[in-house]
TILO-176855 format. One line per field, with one value per residue (C-alpha): residue number from 1; residue in one letter; x, y, z. Coordinates in Angstrom, 3 decimals. Example, Ala and Ser with C-alpha at 12.3 -4.5 7.8 and 13.67 -1.06 7.14 Angstrom:
num = [1,2]
residuo = [A,S]
px = [12.300,13.670]
py = [-4.500,-1.060]
pz = [7.800,7.140]
***
This chain:
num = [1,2,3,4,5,6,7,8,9,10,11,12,13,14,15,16,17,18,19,20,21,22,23,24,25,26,27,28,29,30,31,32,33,34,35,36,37,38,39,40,41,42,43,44,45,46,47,48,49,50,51,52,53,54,55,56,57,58,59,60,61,62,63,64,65,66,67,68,69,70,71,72,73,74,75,76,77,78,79,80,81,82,83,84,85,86,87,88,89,90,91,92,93,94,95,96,97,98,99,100,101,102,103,104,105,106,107,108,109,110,111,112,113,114,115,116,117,118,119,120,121]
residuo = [X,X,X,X,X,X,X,X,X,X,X,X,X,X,X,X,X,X,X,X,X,X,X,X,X,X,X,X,X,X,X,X,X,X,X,X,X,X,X,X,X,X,X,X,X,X,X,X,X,X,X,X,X,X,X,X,X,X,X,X,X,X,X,X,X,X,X,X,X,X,X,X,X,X,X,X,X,X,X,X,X,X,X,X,X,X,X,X,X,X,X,X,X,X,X,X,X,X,X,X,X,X,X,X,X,X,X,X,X,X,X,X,X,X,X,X,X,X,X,X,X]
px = [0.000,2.841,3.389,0.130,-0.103,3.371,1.942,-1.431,0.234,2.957,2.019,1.179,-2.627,-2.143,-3.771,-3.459,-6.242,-5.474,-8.927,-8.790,-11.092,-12.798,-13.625,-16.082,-19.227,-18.490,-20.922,-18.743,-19.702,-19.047,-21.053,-23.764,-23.515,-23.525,-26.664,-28.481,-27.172,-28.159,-31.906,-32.046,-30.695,-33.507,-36.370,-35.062,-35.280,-38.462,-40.626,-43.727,-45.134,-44.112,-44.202,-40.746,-40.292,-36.972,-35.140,-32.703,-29.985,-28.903,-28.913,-24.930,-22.755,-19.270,-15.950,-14.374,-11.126,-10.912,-14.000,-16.057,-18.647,-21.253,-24.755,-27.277,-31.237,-34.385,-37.042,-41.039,-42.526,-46.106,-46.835,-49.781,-52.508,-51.113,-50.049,-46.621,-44.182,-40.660,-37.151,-33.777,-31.311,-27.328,-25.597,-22.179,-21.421,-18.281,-17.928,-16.195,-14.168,-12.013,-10.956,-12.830,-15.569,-17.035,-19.630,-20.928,-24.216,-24.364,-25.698,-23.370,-20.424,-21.530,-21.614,-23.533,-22.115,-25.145,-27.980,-29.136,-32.334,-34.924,-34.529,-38.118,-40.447]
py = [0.000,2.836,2.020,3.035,6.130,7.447,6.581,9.093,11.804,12.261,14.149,10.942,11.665,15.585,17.060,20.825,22.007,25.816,25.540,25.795,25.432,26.945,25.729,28.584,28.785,31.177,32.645,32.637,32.559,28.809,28.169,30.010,28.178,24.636,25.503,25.945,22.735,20.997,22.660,21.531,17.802,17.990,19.404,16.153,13.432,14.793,14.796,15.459,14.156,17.300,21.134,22.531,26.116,26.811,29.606,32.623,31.971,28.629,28.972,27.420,26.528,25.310,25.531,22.066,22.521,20.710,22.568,20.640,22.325,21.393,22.979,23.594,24.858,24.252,24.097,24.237,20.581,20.458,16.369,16.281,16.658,17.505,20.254,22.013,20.929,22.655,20.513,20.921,18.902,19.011,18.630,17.059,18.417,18.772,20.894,18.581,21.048,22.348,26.049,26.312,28.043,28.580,25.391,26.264,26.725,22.958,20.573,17.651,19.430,18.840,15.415,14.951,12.919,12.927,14.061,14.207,15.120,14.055,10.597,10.311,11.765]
pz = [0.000,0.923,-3.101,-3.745,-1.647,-3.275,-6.982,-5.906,-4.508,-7.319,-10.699,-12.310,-12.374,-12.662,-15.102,-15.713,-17.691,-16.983,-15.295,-11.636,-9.030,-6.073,-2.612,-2.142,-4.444,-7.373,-10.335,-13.499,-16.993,-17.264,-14.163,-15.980,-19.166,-16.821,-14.826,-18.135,-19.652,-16.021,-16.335,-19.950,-18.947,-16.147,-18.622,-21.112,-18.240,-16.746,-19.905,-20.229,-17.475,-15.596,-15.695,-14.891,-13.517,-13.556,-11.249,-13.007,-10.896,-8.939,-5.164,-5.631,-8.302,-7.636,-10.155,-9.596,-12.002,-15.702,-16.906,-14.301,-12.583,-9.473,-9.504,-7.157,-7.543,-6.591,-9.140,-9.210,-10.695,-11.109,-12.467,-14.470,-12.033,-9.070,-7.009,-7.442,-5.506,-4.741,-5.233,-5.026,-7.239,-7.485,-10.833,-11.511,-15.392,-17.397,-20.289,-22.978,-25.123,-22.115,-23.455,-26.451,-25.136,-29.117,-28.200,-24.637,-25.548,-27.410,-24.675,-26.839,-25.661,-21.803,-19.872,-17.149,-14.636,-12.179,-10.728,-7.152,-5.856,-8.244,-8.111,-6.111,-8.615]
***
């Protein structure tokens, strides 16, 4: 194992993107672009079945470094025949084309990595 713990702590697995993180929620322009691409994977897995309202601005969104990003919201769902109901979900998504911010606003240039929160609906 003291093999192991020397292998993770070296460089090996490094990977400087030029993107850097933040421990502290921030509100960037990439953040921006990620909570829209999160509300638009949410609309997609939700369907039909439910009426999304979706806030301006997430309560938290998090800069992870590599272009990865953490978002969090809550969001009005009414289901069809029902009352509304308020939820919060977390994002995990990674924008794919690391600096070239030219395809931001193409949700094939994100991957979602998961979502939290919603799983109950």
């Amino acid at each position: 194992m003291p093999w192991v713990y020397k292998i993770v702590a070296s460089d090996l697995f490094l990977e400087d993107s030029g993107d850097s993180g933040s421990q502290i929620p921030v509100s960037t322009d990439m953040t921006r672009f990620a909570f829209t691409q999160c509300n638009t994977h949410v609309a997609k897995d939700l369907g039909s079945k439910f009426s999304v309202v979706f806030p301006k601005e997430p309560i938290n969104s998090w800069a992870m470094g590599n272009y990865e990003y953490v978002i969090n919201a809550d969001i009005q769902i009414t289901p069809s025949g029902a009352a509304a109901i308020t939820k919060r979900y977390a994002c995990n998504i990674k924008y794919k084309n690391k600096a070239d911010k030219t395809g931001v606003s193409d949700i094939n240039n994100w991957s979602v990595n998961g979502i939290s929160g919603l799983s109950d609906l």
